[in-house]
C-alpha positions in Angstrom: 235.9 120.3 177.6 237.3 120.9 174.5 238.2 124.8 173.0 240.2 126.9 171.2 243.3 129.1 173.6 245.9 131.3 172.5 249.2 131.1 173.5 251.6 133.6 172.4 248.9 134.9 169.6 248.8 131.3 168.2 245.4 129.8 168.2 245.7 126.1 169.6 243.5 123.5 170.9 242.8 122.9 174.6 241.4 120.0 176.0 240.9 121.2 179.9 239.2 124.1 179.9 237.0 123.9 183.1 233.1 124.3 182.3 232.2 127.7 183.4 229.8 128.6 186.3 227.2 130.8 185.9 226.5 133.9 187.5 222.9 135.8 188.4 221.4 135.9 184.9 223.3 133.8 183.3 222.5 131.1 181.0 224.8 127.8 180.8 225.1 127.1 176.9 226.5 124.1 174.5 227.9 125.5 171.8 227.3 123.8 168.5 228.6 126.1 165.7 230.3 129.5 166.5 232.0 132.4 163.2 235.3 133.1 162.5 235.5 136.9 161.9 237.7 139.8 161.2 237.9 140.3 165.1 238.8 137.0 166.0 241.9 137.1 163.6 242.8 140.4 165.2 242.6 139.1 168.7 244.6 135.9 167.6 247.2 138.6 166.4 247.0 139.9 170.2 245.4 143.4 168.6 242.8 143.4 171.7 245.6 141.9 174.4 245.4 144.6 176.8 241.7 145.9 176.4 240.8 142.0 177.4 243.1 141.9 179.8 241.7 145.9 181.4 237.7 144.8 180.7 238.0 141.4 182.6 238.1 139.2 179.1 241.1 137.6 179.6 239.9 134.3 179.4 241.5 131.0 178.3 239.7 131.2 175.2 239.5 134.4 173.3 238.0 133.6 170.4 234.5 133.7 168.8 231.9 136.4 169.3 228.4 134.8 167.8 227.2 131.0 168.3 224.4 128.7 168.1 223.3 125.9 170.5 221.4 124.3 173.1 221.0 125.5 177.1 222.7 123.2 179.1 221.4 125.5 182.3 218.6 127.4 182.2 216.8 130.2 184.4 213.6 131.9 184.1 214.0 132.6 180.9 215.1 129.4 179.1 214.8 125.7 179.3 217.3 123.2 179.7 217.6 121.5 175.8 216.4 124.6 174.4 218.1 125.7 170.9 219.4 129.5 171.6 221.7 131.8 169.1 223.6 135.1 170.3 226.2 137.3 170.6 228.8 137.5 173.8 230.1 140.4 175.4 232.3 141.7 172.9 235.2 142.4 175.5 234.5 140.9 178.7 232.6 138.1 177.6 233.5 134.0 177.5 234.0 133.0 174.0 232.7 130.4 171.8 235.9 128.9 170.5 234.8 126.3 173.1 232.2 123.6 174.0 230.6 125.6 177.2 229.9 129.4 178.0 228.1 131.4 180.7 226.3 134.4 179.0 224.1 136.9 180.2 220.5 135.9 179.4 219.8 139.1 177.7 222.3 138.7 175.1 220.6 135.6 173.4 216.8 134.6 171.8 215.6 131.1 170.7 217.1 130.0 167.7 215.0 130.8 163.8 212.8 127.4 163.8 213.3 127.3 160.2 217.7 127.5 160.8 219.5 124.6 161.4 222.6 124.9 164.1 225.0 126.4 161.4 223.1 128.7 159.6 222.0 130.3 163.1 225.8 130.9 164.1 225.9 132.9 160.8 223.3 135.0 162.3 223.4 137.0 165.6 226.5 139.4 165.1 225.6 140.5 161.6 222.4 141.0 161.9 222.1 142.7 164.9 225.2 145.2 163.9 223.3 146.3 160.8 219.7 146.4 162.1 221.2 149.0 165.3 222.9 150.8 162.2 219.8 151.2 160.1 217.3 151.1 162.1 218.6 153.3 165.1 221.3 155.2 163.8 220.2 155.7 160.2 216.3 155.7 161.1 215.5 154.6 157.8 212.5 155.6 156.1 210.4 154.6 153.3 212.3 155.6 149.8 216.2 156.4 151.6 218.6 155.7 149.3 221.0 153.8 151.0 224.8 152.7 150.0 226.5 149.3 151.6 230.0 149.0 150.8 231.1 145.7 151.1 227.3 144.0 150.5 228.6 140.6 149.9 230.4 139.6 153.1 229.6 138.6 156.4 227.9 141.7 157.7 226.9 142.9 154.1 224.4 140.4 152.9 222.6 140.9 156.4 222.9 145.0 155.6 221.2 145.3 152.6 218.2 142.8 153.3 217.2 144.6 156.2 217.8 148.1 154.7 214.8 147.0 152.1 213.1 145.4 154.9 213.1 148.9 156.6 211.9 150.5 152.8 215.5 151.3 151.4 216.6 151.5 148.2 219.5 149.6 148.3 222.8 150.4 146.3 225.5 147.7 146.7 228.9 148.1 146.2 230.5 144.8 145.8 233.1 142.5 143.6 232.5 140.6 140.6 229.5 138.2 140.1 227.8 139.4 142.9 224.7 141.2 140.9 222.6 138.5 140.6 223.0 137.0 144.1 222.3 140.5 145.9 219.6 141.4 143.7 217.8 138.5 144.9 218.3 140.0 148.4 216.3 142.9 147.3 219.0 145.4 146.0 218.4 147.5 143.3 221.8 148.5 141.6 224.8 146.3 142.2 228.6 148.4 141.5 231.7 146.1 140.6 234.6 147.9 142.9 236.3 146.6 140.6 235.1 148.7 137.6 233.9 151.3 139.4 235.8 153.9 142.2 233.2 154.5 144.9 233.7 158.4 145.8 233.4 158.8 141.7 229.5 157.7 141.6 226.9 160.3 140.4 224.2 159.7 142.7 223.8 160.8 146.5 222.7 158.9 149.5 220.9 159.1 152.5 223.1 157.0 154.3 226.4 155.1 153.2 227.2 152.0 155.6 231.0 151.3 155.1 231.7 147.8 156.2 235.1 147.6 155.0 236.1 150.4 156.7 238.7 151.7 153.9 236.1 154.7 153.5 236.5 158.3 155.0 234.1 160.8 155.6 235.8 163.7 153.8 236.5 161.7 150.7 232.8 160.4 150.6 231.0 163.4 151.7 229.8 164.8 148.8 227.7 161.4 148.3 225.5 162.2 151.1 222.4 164.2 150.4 222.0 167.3 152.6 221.7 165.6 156.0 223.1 162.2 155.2 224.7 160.0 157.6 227.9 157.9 156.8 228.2 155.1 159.3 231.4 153.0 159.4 232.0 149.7 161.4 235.3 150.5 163.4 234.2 153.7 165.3 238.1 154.3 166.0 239.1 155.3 162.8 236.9 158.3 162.2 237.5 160.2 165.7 237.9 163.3 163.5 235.1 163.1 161.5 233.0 162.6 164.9 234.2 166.1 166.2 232.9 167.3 162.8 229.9 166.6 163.8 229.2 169.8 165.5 229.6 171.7 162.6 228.4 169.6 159.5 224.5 168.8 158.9 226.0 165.6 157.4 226.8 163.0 160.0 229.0 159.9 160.9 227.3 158.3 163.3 228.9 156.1 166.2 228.6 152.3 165.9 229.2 150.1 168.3 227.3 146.7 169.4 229.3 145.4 172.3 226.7 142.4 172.5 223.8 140.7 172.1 220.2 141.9 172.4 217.5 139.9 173.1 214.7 141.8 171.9 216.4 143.0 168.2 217.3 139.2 168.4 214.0 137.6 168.4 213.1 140.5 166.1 215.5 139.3 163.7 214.4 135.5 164.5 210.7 136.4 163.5 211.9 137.6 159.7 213.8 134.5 159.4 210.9 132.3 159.8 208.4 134.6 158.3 210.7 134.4 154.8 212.0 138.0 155.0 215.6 137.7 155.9 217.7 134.9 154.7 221.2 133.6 156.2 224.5 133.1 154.7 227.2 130.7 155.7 230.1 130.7 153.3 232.3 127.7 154.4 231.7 125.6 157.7 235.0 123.7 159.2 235.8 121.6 162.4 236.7 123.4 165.4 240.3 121.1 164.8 240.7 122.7 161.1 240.5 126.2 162.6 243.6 127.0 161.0 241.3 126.9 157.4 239.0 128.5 159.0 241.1 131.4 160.0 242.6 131.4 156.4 239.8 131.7 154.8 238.7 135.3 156.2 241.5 136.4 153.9 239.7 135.0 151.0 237.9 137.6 148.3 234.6 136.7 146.7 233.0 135.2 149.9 228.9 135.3 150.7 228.1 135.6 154.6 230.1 134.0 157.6 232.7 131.4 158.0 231.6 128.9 160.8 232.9 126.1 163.0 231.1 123.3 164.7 232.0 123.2 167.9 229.7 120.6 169.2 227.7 117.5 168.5 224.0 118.9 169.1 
């Protein structure tokens, strides 16, 4: 069993990883494409070392959050051979730098019939971060005006489909030669960072979804209408702004997705295939180029997720 390890925060293949046994409610799955993200470099780094080590993900591998493949052992739920996508246990979770994981049924739905293996691994994570954001945080309605920062990347082009799914109006804020591509998603006004300084824009919004995270609450305030919500991806930067809560009608709301959801994820499956929500992959690599892979979150100007294949389906 092939897989990705990390010894002394360098990534680096491993050819005996044991295949893992499941557990009550677990599902045994072959992975066949899996994302690089921004929290796979940071665990590579050893960022995370000791929160794996405290919430029991110290694993061999400790790489990759969101995947595609086939079950290799079923339950109840799901058939051997049957094509699944998903998102692991953010901490404590096997990851899917590897051929083989054991994940909780619940955190996983059949795979988009209209998706082949890759473009589902671009999926799950994305998706299911910005639908909790919008749709249970922000409780959209009809006509919000809504604000993604950073529209174009992995998490973003996910973001502002499903905020004009939910009956946004969508303003993106994104680099250069993005307008056309993320009007086609359904945005209606695309702003060049480059030309433009965010906290200096003349509207206000309902909500403002930072997925960059180099946005504050205090400097983007007066943005938000009277009882807007600003809701940024790394809760652990805005532990101020939280306590501000208590006083201010305008919000920053907590966001965290520690994994997978069944439900929201055959939710999201059923827009793919009905047309409504499209996927993104920006660059697909071989598990043993992973070094490119990892390179290339650095890169500016991409459109949706990196992703590896892992597997032969």
């Amino acid at each position: 069993m092939k897989g990705l390890t990390l010894v002394k925060k360098q990534l680096v293949m491993d050819q005996d990883l044991k295949r893992p046994v499941i557990k009550e409610n677990q599902v045994l799955v072959k992975v066949a494409y899996a994302s690089v993200n921004p929290t796979d470099a940071d665990v590579a780094k050893g960022k995370y070392a000791l929160l794996l080590k405290l919430s029991g993900g110290n694993h061999a591998v400790k790489t990759g959050l969101e995947f595609s493949g086939t079950i290799e052992q079923g339950n109840d739920k799901f058939a051997k051979g049957q094509k699944v996508f998903g998102y692991v246990d953010l901490m404590a979770g096997e990851k899917t730098h590897q051929q083989f994981i054991a994940i909780n049924a619940d955190f996983i739905a059949p795979m988009p019939q209209t998706l082949s293996f890759e473009q589902a691994a671009a999926l799950p994570l994305g998706a299911l971060t910005t639908l909790v954001a919008l749709q249970d945080l922000a409780q959209i309605k009809q006509g919000d005006r809504v604000l993604v920062n950073g529209a174009s990347g992995g998490l973003g082009v996910y973001a502002v489909q499903i905020a004009s799914i939910l009956g946004a109006n969508v303003t993106a804020m994104a680099g250069p030669n993005q307008e056309v591509f993320l009007k086609e998603l359904g945005v209606s006004q695309v702003v060049d960072y480059q030309q433009h300084v965010i906290t200096e824009l003349s509207q206000s919004f309902d909500v403002i979804l930072d997925l960059t995270d180099n946005l504050r609450f205090k400097h983007i305030k007066h943005l938000l209408a009277a009882s807007g919500k600003f809701i940024p991806t790394d809760p652990t930067l805005h532990l101020g702004a939280f306590l501000g809560n208590y006083v201010s009608a305008k919000k920053t709301k907590y966001l965290m997705v520690a994994n997978g959801d069944h439900d929201k994820l055959s939710q999201i499956a059923r827009w793919v295939d009905d047309g409504k929500l499209q996927t993104f992959v920006d660059s697909v690599y071989n598990l043993a180029d992973y070094k490119a892979a990892f390179k290339r979150l650095d890169a500016t100007g991409k459109r949706g997720r990196i992703v590896m294949k892992v597997a032969n389906t």
